[in-house]
N, C-alpha and C positions, 0 to 999 in steps of 0.2 A: 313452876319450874324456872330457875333461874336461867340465863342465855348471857354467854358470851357473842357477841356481835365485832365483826370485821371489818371497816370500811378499806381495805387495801383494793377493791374495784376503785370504789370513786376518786381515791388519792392518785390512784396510776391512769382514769381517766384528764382529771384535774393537771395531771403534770403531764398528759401528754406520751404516755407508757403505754405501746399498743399492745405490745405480750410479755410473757413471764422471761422470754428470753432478753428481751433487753434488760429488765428491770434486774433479771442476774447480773448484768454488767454490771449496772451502775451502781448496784449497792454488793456486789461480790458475795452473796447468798446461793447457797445450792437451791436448784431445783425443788427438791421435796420440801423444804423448809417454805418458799414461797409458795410452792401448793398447798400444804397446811392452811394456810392462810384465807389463799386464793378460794377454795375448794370450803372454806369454815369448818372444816370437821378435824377432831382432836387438836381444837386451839389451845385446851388446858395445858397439851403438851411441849408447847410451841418455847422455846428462851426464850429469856430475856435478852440475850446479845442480842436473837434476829431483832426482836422487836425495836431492839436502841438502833441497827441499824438500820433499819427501813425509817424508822423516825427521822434518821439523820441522812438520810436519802431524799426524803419527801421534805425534810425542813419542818418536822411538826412535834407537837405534844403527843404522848403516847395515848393519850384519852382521845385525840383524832383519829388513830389508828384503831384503838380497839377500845370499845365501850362494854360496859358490864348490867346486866338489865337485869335487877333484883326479882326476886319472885313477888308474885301480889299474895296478900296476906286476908286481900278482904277488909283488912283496917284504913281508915280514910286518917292521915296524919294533918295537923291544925296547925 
């Protein structure tokens, strides 16, 4: 099964972002949209604005934020 993965923990540890309420500050995100995240469940549903702007909150590439883990197939690629 394939996985969406979240690093928005270790981004908001790294910059020093103790709760979800500051990080609504600084990047002007509702609540639920950053629990989304926070919380990893229904990331499918999650925009793209939040995700541009947590990127541009954090100062990063979106593949820092959120990484996509393909499913394993069993086949070994050369």
């Amino acid at each position: 099964m394939s996985v969406i993965k979240c690093n928005l923990r270790l981004l908001m540890a790294e910059h020093r972002i103790d709760d979800i309420t500051e990080l609504m500050i600084k990047s002007g995100l509702s609540r639920n949209s950053i629990n989304k995240l926070y919380r990893e469940t229904n990331i499918e549903t999650v925009k793209l604005e939040t995700l541009f702007k947590l990127c541009d909150t954090f100062n990063c590439e979106l593949s820092d934020l959120i990484e996509y883990i393909p499913e394993q197939t069993g086949k070994e690629s050369i």
